[in-house]
C-alpha positions in Angstrom: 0.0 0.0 0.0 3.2 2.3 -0.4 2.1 5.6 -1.7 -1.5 4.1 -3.2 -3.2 6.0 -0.5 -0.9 9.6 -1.4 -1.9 9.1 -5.1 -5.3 8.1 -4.8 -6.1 10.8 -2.0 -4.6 13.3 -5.0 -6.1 12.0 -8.0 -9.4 11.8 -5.9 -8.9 15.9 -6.0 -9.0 15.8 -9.3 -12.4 14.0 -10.4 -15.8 15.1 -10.4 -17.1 11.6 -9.6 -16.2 8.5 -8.9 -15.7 6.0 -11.7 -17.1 2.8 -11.9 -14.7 1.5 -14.6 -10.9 1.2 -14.7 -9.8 0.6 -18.4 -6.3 -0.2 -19.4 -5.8 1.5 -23.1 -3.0 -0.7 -24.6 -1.3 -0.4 -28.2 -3.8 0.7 -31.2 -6.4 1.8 -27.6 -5.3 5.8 -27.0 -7.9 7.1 -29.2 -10.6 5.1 -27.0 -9.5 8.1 -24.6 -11.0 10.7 -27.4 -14.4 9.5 -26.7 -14.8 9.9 -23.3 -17.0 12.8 -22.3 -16.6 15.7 -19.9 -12.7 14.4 -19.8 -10.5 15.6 -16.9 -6.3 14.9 -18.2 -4.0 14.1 -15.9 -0.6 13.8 -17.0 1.4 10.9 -15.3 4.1 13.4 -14.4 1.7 15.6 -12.6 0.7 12.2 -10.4 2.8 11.1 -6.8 4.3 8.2 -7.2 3.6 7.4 -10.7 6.4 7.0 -13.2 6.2 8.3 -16.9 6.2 6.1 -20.2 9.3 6.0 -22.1 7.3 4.4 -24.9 6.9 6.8 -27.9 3.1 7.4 -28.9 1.6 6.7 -25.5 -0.1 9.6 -24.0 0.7 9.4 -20.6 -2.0 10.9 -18.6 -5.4 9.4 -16.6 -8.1 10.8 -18.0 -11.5 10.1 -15.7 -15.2 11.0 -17.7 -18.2 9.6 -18.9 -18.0 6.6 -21.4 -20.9 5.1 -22.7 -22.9 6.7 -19.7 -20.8 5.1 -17.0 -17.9 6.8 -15.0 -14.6 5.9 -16.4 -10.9 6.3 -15.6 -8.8 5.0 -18.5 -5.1 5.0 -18.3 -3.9 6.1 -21.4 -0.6 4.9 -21.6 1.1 2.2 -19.8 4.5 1.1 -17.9 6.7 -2.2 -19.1 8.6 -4.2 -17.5 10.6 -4.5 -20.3 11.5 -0.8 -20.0 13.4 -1.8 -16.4 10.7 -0.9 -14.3 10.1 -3.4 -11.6 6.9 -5.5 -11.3 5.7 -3.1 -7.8 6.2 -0.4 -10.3 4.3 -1.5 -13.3 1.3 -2.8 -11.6 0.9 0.5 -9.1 -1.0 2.3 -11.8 -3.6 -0.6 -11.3 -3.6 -1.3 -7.9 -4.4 2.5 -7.5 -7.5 2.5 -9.7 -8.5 -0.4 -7.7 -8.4 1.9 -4.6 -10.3 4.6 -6.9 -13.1 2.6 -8.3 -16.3 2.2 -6.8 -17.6 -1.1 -6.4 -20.8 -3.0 -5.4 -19.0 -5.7 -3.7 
């Protein structure tokens, strides 16, 4: 739980409501991010504790809005292992939206 609770207490500053839906937007998936409505952008630099993409043509921002009339946060933009960040590091992105998503169970 290092630093999830710091970054999701911040990124919970951030949204207007609380999203229902955590999406992953892999390779050929960015533009999925152009159809969410009423989008609020924040850049992974801007974000405690998260790291940035190295990978070229990945946006590299959370952007939480309205998708198909349910509350989304869609990472836009993801972390490898291949690019020498460790496992902790490339899952924290998800383990925080776990913390952020609202959930009926």
């Amino acid at each position: 739980m290092k630093g999830i609770n710091e970054t999701a207490t911040y990124l919970q500053g951030k949204m207007k409501e609380t999203p229902t839906i955590g999406l992953i937007l892999g390779s050929g998936l960015g533009v999925l991010a152009d159809e969410i409505e009423d989008p609020i952008k924040v850049p992974y630099g801007d974000i405690p504790n998260f790291p940035e993409s190295t990978v070229a043509g990945h946006a590299g921002q959370l952007v939480f809005g309205v998708l198909e009339g349910k509350q989304v946060v869609a990472m836009q933009g993801r972390f490898h292992f291949y690019e020498g960040y460790s496992m902790d590091v490339v899952t924290f992105p998800v383990r925080v939206m776990k913390h952020l998503v609202w959930s009926k169970s």
